[in-house]
C-alpha positions as CSV (number, residue, x, y, z in Angstrom):
1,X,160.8,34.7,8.3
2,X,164.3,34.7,6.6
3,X,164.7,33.0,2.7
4,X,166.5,29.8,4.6
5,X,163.7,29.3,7.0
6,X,161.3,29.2,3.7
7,X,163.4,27.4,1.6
8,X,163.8,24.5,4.2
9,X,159.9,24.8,5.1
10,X,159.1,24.5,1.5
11,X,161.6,21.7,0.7
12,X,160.7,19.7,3.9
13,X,156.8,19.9,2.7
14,X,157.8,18.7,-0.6
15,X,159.8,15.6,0.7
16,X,156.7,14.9,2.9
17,X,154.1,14.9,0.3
18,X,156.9,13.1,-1.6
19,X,156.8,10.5,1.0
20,X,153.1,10.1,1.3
21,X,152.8,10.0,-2.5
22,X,155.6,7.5,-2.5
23,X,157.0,8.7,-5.6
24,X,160.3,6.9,-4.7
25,X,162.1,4.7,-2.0
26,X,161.7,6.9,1.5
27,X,165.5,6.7,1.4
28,X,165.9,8.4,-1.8
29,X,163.4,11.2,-1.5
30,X,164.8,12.1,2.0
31,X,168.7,12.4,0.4
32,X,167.6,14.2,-2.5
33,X,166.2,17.1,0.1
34,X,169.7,16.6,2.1
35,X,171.7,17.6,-1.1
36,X,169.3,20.5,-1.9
37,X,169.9,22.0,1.7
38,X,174.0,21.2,0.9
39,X,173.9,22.6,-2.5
40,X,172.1,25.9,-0.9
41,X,174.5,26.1,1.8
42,X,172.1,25.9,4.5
43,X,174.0,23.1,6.0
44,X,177.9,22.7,5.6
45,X,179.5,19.5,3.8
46,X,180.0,18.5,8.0
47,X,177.1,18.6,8.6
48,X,175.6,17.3,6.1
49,X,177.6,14.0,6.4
50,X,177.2,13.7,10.4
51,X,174.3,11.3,10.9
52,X,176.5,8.8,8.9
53,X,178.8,8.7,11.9
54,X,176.0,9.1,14.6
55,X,176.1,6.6,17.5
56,X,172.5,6.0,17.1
57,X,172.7,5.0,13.3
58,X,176.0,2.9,13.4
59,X,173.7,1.1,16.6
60,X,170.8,0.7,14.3
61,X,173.4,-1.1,12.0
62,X,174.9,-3.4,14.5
63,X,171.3,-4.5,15.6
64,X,170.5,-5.8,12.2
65,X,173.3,-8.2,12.4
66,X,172.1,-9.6,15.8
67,X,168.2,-9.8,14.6
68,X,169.5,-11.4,11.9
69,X,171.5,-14.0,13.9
70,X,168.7,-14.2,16.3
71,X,166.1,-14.8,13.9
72,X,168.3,-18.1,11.8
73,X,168.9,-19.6,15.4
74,X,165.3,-21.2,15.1
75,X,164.7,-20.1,18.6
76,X,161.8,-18.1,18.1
77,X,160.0,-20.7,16.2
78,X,160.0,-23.3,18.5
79,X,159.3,-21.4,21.6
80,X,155.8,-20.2,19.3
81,X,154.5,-23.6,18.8
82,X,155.2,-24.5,22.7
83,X,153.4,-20.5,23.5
84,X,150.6,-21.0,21.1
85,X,149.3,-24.1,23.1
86,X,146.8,-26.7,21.5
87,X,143.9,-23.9,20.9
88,X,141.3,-24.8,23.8
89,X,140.7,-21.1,23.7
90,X,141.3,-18.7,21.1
91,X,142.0,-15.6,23.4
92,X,144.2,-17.7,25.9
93,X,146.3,-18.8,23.0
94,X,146.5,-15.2,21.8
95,X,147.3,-13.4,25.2
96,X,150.2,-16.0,25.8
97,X,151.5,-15.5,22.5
98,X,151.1,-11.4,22.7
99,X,153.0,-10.7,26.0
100,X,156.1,-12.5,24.8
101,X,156.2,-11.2,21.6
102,X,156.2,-7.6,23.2
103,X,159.0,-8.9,25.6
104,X,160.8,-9.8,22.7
105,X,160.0,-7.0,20.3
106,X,161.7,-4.8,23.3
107,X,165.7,-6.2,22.8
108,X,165.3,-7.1,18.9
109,X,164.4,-5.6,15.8
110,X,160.4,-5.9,15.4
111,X,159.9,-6.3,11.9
112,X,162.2,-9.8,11.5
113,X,160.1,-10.8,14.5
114,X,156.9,-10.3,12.6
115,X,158.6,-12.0,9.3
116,X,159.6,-14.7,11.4
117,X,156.2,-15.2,13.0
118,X,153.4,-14.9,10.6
119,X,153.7,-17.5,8.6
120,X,153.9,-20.2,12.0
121,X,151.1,-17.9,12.9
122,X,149.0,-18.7,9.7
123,X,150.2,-22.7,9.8
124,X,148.6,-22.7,13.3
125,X,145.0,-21.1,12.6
126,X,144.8,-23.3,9.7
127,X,145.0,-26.3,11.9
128,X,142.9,-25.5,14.3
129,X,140.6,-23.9,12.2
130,X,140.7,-20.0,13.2
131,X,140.9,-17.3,11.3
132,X,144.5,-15.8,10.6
133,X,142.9,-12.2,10.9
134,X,142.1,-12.8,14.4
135,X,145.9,-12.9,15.4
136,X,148.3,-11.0,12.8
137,X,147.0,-7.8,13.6
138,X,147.5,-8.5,17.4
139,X,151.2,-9.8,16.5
140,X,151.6,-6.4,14.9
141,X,150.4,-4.2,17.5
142,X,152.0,-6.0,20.4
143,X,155.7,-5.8,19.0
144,X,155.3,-1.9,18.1
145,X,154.0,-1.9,21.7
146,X,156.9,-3.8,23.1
147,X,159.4,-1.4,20.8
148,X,159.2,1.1,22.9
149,X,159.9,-0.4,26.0
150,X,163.3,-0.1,25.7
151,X,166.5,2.1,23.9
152,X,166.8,-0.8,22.0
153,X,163.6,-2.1,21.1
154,X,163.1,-0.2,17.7
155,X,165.3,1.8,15.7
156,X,163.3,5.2,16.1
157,X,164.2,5.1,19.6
158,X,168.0,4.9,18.6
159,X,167.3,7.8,16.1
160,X,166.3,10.1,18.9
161,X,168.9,8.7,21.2
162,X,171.5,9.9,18.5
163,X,169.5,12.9,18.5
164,X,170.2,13.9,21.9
165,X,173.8,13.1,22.1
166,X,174.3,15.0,19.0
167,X,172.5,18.6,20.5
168,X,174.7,17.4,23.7
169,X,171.9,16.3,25.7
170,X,171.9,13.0,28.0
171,X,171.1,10.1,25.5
172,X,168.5,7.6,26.7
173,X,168.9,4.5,29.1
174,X,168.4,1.3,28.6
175,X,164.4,1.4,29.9
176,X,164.2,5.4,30.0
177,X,161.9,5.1,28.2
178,X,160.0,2.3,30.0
179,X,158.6,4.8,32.5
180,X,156.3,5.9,30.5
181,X,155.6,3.2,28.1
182,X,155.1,0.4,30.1
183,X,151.6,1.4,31.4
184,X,150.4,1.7,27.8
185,X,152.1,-1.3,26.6
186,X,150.3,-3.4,29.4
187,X,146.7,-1.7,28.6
188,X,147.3,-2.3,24.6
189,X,147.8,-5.4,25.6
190,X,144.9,-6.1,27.6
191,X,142.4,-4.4,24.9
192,X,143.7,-6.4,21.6
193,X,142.8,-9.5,24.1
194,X,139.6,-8.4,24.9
195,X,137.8,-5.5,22.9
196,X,140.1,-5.3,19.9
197,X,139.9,-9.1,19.5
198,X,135.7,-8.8,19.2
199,X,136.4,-6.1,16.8
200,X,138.8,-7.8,14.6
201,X,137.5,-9.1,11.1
202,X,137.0,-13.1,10.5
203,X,138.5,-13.2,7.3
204,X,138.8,-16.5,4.9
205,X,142.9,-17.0,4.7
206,X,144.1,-16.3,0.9
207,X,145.6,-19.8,1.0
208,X,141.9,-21.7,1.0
209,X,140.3,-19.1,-1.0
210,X,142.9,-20.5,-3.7
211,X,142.0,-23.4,-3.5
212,X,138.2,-22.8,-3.6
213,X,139.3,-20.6,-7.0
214,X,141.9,-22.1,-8.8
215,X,139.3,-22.5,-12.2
216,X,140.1,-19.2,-12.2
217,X,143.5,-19.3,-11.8
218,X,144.6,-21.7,-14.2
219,X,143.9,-22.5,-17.9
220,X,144.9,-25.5,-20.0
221,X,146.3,-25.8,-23.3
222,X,147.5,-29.0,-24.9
223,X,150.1,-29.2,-27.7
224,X,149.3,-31.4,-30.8
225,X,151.6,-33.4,-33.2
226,X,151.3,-31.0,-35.7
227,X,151.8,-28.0,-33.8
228,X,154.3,-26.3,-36.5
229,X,156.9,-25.4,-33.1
230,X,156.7,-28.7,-31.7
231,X,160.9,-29.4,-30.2
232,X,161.1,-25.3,-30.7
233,X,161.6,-23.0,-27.6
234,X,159.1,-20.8,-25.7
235,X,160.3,-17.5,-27.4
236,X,160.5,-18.9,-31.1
237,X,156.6,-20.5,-30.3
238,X,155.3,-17.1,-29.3
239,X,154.2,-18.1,-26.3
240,X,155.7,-15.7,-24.1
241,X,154.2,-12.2,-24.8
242,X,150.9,-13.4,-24.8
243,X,147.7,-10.5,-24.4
244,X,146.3,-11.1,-21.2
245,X,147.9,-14.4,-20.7
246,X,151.1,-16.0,-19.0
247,X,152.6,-19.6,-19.7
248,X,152.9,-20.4,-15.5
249,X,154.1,-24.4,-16.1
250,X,154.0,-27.2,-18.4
251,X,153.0,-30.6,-17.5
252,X,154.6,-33.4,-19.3
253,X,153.4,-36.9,-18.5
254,X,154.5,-37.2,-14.8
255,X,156.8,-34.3,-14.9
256,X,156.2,-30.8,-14.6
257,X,158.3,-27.6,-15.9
258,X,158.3,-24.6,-13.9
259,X,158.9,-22.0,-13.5
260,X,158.7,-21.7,-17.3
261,X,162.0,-20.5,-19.4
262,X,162.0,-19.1,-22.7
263,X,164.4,-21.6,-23.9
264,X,162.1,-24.2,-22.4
265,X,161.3,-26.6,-25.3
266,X,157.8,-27.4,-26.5
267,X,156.8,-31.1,-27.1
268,X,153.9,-32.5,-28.3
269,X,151.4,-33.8,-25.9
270,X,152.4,-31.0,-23.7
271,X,150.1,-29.5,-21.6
272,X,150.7,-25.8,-21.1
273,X,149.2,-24.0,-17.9
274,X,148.7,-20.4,-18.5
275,X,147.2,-17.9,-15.7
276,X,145.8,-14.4,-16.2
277,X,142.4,-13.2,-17.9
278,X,140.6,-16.6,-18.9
279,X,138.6,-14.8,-21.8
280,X,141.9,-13.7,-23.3
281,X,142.9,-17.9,-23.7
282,X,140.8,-17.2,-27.3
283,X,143.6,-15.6,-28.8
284,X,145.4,-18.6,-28.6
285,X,142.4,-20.6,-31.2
286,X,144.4,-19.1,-33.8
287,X,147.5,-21.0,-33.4
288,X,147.1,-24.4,-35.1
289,X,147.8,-27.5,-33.3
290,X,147.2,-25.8,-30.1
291,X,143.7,-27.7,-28.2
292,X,142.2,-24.9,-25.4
293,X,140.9,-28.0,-22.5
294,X,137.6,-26.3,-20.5
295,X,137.5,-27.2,-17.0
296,X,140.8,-28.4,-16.6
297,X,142.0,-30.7,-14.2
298,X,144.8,-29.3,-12.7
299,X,145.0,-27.6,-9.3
300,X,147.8,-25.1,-8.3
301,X,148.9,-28.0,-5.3
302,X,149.4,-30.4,-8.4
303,X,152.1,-28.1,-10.2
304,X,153.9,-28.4,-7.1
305,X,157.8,-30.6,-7.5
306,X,160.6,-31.9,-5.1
307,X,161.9,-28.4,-6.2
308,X,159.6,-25.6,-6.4
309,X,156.0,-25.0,-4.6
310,X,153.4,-22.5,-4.0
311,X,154.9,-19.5,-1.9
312,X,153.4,-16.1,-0.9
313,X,155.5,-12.9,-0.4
314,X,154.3,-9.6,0.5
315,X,156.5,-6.9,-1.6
316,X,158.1,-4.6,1.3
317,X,158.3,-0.7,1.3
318,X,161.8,-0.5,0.5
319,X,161.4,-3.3,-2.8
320,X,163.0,-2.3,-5.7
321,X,160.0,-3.7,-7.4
322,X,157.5,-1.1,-6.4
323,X,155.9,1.2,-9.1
324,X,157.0,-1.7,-12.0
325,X,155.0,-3.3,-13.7
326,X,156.1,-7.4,-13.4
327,X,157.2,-8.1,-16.9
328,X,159.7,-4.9,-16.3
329,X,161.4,-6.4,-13.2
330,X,162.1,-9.8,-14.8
331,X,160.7,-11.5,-11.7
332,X,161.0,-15.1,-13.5
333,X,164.7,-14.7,-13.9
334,X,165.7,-12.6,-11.2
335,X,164.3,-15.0,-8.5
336,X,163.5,-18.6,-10.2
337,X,159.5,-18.1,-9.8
338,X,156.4,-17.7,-11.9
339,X,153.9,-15.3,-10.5
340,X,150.5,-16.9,-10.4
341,X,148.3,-13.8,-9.1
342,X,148.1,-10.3,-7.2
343,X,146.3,-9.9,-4.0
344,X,145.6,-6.3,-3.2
345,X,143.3,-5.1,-1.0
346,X,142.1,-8.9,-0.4
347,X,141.1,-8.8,-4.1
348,X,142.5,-10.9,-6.7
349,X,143.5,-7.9,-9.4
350,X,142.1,-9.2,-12.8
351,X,144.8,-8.2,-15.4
352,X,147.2,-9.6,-17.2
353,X,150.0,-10.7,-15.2
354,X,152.9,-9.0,-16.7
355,X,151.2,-5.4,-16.7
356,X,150.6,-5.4,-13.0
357,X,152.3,-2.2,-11.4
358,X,153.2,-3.6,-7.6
359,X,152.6,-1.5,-4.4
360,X,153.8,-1.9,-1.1
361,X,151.6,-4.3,0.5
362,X,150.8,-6.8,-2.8
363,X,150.7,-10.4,-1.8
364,X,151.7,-12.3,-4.6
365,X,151.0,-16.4,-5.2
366,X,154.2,-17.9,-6.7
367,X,154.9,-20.6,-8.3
368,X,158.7,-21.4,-7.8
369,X,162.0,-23.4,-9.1
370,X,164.5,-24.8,-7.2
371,X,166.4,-21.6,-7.0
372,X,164.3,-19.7,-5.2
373,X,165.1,-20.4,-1.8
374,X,168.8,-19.2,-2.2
375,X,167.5,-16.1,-4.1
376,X,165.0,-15.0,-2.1
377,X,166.8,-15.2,1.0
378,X,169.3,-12.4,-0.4
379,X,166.6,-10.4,-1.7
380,X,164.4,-7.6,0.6
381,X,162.2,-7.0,-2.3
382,X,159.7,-9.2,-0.5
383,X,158.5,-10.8,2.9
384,X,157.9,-14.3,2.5
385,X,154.8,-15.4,4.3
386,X,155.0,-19.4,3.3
387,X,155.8,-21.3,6.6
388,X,159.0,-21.6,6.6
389,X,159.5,-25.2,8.1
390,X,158.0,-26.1,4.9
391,X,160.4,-24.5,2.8
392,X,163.1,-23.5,4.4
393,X,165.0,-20.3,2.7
394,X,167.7,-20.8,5.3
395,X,169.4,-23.7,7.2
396,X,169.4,-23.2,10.4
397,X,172.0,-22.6,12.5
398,X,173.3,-25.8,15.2
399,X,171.7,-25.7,18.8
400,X,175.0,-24.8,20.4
401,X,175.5,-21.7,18.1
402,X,171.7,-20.6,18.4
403,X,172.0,-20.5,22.5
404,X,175.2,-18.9,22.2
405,X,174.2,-15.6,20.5
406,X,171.0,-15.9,22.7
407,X,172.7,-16.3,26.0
408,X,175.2,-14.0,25.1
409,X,173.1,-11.0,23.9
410,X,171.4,-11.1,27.0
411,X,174.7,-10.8,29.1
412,X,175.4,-7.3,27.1
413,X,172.0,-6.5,27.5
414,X,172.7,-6.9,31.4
415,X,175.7,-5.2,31.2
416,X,174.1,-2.4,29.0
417,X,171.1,-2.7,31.8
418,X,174.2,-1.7,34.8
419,X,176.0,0.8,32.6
420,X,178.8,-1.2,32.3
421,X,179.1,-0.6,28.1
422,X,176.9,1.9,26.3
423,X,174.7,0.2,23.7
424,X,177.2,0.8,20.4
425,X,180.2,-0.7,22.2
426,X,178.2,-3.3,23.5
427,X,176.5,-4.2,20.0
428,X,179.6,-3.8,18.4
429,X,181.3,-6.0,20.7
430,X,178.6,-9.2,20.2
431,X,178.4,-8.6,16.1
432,X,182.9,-9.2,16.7
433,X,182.1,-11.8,18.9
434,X,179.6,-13.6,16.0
435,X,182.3,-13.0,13.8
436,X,184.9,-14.9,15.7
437,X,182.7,-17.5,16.9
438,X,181.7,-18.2,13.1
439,X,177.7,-17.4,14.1
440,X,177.7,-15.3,11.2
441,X,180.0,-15.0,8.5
442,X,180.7,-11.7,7.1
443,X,178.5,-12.0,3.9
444,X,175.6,-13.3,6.0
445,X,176.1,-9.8,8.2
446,X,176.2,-7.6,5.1
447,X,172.9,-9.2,3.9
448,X,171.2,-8.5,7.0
449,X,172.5,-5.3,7.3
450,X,169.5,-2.5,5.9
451,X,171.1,0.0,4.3
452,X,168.1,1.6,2.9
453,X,167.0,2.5,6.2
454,X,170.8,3.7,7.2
455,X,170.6,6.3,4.2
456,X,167.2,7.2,5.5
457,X,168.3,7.7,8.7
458,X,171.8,9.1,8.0
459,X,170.0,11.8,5.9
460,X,167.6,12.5,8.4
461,X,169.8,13.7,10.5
462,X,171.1,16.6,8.2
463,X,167.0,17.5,8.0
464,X,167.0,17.9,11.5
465,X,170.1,20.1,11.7
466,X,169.0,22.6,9.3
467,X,165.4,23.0,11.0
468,X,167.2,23.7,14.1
469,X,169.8,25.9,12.5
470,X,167.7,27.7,10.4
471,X,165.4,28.6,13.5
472,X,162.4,27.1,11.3
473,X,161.8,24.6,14.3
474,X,161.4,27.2,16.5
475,X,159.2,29.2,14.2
476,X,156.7,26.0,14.1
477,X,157.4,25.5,17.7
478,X,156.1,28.8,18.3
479,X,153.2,28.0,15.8
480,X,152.0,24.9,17.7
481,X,152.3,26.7,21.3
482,X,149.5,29.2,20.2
483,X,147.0,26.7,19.2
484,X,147.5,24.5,22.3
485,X,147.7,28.0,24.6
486,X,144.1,27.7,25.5
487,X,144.7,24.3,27.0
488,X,148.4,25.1,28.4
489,X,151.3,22.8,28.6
490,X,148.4,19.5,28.6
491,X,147.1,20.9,25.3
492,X,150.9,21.5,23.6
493,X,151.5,17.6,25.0
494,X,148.6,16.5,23.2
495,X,148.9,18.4,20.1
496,X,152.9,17.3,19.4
497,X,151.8,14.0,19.9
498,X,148.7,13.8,17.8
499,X,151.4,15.5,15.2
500,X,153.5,12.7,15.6
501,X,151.4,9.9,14.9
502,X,149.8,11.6,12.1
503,X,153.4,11.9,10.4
504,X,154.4,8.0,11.1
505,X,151.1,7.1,9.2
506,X,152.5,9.7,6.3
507,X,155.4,9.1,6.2
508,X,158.1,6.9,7.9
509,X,158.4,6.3,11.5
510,X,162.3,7.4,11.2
511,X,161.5,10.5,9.3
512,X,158.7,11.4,11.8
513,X,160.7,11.4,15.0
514,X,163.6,13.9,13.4
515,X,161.1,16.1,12.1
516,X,159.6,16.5,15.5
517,X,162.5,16.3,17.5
518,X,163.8,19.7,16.9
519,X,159.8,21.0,16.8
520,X,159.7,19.2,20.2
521,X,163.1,20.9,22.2
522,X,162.4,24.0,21.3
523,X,158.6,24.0,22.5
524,X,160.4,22.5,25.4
525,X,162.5,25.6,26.1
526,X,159.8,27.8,25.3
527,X,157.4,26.4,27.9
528,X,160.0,26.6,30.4
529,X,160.1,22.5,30.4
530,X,162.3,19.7,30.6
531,X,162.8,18.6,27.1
532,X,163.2,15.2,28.0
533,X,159.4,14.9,28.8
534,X,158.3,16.2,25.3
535,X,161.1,14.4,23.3
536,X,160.3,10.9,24.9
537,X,156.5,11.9,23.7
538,X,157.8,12.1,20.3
539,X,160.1,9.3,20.5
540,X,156.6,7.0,21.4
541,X,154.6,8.5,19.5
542,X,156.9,8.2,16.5
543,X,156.5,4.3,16.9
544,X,152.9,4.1,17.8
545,X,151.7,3.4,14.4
546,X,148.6,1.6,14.5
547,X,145.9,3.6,11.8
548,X,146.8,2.2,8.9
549,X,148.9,-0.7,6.9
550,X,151.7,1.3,5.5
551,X,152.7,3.5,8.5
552,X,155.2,1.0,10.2
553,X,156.5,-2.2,8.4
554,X,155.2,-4.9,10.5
555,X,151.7,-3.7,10.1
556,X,152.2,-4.0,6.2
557,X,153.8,-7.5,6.6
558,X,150.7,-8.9,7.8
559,X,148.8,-6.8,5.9
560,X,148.5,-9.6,2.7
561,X,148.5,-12.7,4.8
562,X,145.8,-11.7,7.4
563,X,143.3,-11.0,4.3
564,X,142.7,-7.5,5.8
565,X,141.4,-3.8,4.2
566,X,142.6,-0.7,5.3
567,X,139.7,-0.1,7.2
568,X,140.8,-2.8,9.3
569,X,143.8,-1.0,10.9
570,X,141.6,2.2,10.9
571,X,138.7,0.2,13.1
572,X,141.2,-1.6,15.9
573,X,143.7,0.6,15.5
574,X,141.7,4.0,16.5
575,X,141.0,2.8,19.8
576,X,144.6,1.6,20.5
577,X,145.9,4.9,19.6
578,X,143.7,7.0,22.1
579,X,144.8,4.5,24.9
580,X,148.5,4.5,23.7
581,X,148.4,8.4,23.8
582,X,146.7,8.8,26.6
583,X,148.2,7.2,28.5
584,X,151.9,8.5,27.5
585,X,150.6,11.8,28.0
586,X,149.6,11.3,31.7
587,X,152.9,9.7,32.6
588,X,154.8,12.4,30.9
589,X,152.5,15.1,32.8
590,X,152.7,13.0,36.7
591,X,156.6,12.6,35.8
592,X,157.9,15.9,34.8
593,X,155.3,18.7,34.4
């Protein structure tokens, strides 16, 4: 083993225990280990800088602009409520919600899908009385199992199209890759209907269990004459670095004030609604004029205005947020909402407000102003999970615009299908032909646009080239043909795959597939076999992500509003996996072996 074989071992097992550890944005971790490989000189500055022009990235980019569109038309909303049906049966509803969601899922982006979807989801189990957790999970599952149906369908499958053009290989097809997945997408299906739906949990939504809690939400405080900051702000009261205590609202005869500012003005008679640790509301005894009221009266629906309401968001992998505590990210400010609690785990966390530290995955109850649409539909901090009819964060587009970018993504998607246009010029093509036709503007397309996950994947490429260049992908190549020799070419097929999805639940589905792509060719060539067979194994099993919540971003969207534990994804999501894989493995071996 040569010193640049070790180095980019080593640095590639730091990034990945980096990753898992999530010590910082996915995006960030995987760059830093690009510029240690440049500032080596194990890659050149060219090489370092190619996945930034890749066909597969710049495709990746153009399909965010068209989810985006896709998802403001309204379309997939109301063709939900008419799939969904009237709930005579639980599992007929579900099964004709599930297989066109995976049709779907294969010509969009899955995760704006699932964004789209789960709070309609949630807003129908609450009327007809079923339990959200019997369905999110299954909304997951079925758009990562329509993803990789098609070229298209995620952007892991674009990755590893890019991939192969770049090594000058023959890049996928439209459905290459729907010889192999399409058996296993069609017996997921059939199992999260059948098996997997006895197995899922029967959760109580978060919505009603605040409700049934809200004494321990709230806390009332009323404001006397002689309160010595009566007409005084927030700040100049002291009310606003309270221990273990945050001022949510203020009710004020028939008005109500929130979220609450610090140059909000006290008045007598006010009454002040904090949340947080009820037993720390004794520190405010000490401040004369101020009367704590036991068992108050005030729910969270009655803080509600023409303005603001109750909303819950599910902080995203790439949030800015993450690893702050709440009082450091200026939440109130920044998006025109008080928080009201934390939901982790399905557990309320009992602490003060302000010193929560948020993880990927934290559902939080807000309480919000009349900004907060407009802020929070520029923001990817966050997932809301509120229906959205409700409160809508965006106005929708008009009917003859909506069926315009539907009707014409499906003719490049036909002409994509007859190899008319390869999938960048045809992507490019419809984002110009938004443009023109004033779908989207161009600050709309820039929003939607993900440039997190560009970096990621941009970067990714340059880890890929130097385990390939480095011949470190051939030296774990060689590696994982001696432990699967016993069991021949079946076992290797097994064994990459098993790699695979144990990386996607590590680390990032993205990351996953270019750290096995190069592992993947080159146990190709060494078995003698096509690599096509063992890099469209990878390219699945990159995106079959079922095991746990934070592996793949639609599983952690639903993650909050289902009510779920991680041993949730672990007990539906096992059996998935071995039929997924299984069943990928056979095709690959009848097809090319």
């Amino acid at each position: 083993m040569t010193w640049e074989m070790g180095f980019v071992l080593l640095v590639v097992l730091v990034m990945m225990i980096c990753l898992f550890k999530e010590v910082a944005r996915p995006d960030i971790i995987v760059f830093v280990a690009l510029i240690a490989f440049l500032a080596v000189g194990i890659i050149t500055p060219e090489e370092a800088i190619s996945g930034f022009s890749n066909e597969g990235m710049l495709t990746v980019a153009m399909l965010f602009v068209i989810a985006g569109v896709i998802q403001k038309s309204g379309l997939v909303e109301r063709s939900v409520a008419a799939l969904l049906g009237k709930g005579k049966s639980e599992r007929r509803s579900l099964f004709r919600f599930l297989v066109p969601i995976s049709g779907a899922s294969a010509f969009l982006n899955n995760t704006p899908i699932v964004v789209t979807l789960t709070p309609i989801v949630r807003e129908w189990c609450a009327d007809h009385n079923i339990s959200p957790s019997k369905f999110l999970i299954p909304l997951s599952y079925a758009s990562i199992l329509g993803g990789i149906l098609t070229l298209m369908g995620t952007s892991t499958n674009l990755v590893v199209h890019g991939l192969l053009l770049e090594r000058g290989m023959e890049g996928y097809s439209l459905f290459t890759l729907a010889q192999v997945s399409l058996p296993a997408s069609l017996i997921g299906l059939i199992y999260l209907v059948t098996v997997g739906y006895r197995i899922l949990p029967d959760y109580k939504p978060l919505n009603k269990r605040s409700g049934d809690e809200r004494k321990q939400y709230l806390m009332e405080v009323v404001v006397e004459n002689h309160f010595p900051a009566v007409n005084r702000t927030v700040e100049e009261a002291g009310l606003r670095n309270l221990e273990g205590v945050y001022l949510l609202a203020i009710a004020r005869s028939k008005d109500k004030v929130c979220p609450v500012k610090n140059s909000t003005t006290i008045k007598a008679g006010d009454r002040l609604i904090f949340t947080g640790i009820i037993s720390k509301i004794a520190e405010l005894q000490d401040k004369k004029g101020l009367t704590i009221k036991t068992g108050t009266d005030v729910s969270l629906e009655q803080l509600e205005n023409g303005h603001g309401r109750l909303v819950e968001v599910v902080v995203s992998h790439q949030s800015s947020l993450l690893h702050r505590k709440i009082k450091e990210t200026q939440f109130r400010a920044t998006f025109d909402a008080g928080v009201v609690a934390v939901h982790r785990n399905n557990e309320r966390i009992e602490s003060k407000i302000g010193d929560i530290e948020l993880r990927a995955g934290d559902t939080l109850l807000l309480l919000t102003g009349a900004d907060f649409q407009e802020r929070a539909a520029q923001s990817k901090d966050f997932y809301v999970v509120t229906p959205l009819k409700k409160h809508p964060l965006l106005n929708k587009m008009s009917s003859w615009k909506a069926w315009t970018a539907l009707l014409s993504l499906v003719g490049m998607i036909g002409l994509v299908t007859m190899n008319a246009l390869s999938m960048f010029t045809a992507m490019s093509i419809l984002v110009v032909f938004y443009l023109l036709c004033k779908i989207v503007t161009p600050d709309e397309a820039k929003q939607n646009v993900q440039f997190h996950v560009l970096l990621l994947i941009a970067s990714a490429f340059g880890i890929g080239q130097a385990l390939f260049k480095t011949g470190a992908a051939e030296w774990v190549a060689g590696g994982l043909i001696r432990l699967s020799d016993p069991f021949g070419i079946f076992g290797a097929l097994v064994l990459l795959y098993v790699l695979t999805a144990l990386f996607t639940e590590m680390i990032t589905n993205n990351a996953a597939a270019v750290l096995m792509f190069p592992i993947a060719v080159e146990a190709a060539n060494r078995l003698g076999v096509e690599p096509m067979a063992f890099v469209i194994l990878v390219t699945i099993g990159a995106s079959a992500s079922f095991l746990s919540p934070i592996g793949y971003q639609t599983n952690l969207i639903v993650y909050g509003p289902g009510g779920y534990r991680f041993k949730d994804y672990l007990k539906v999501g096992l059996p998935l996996s071995f039929l997924v894989m299984a069943s990928t493995i056979w095709m690959v071996d009848w097809i090319w072996i």
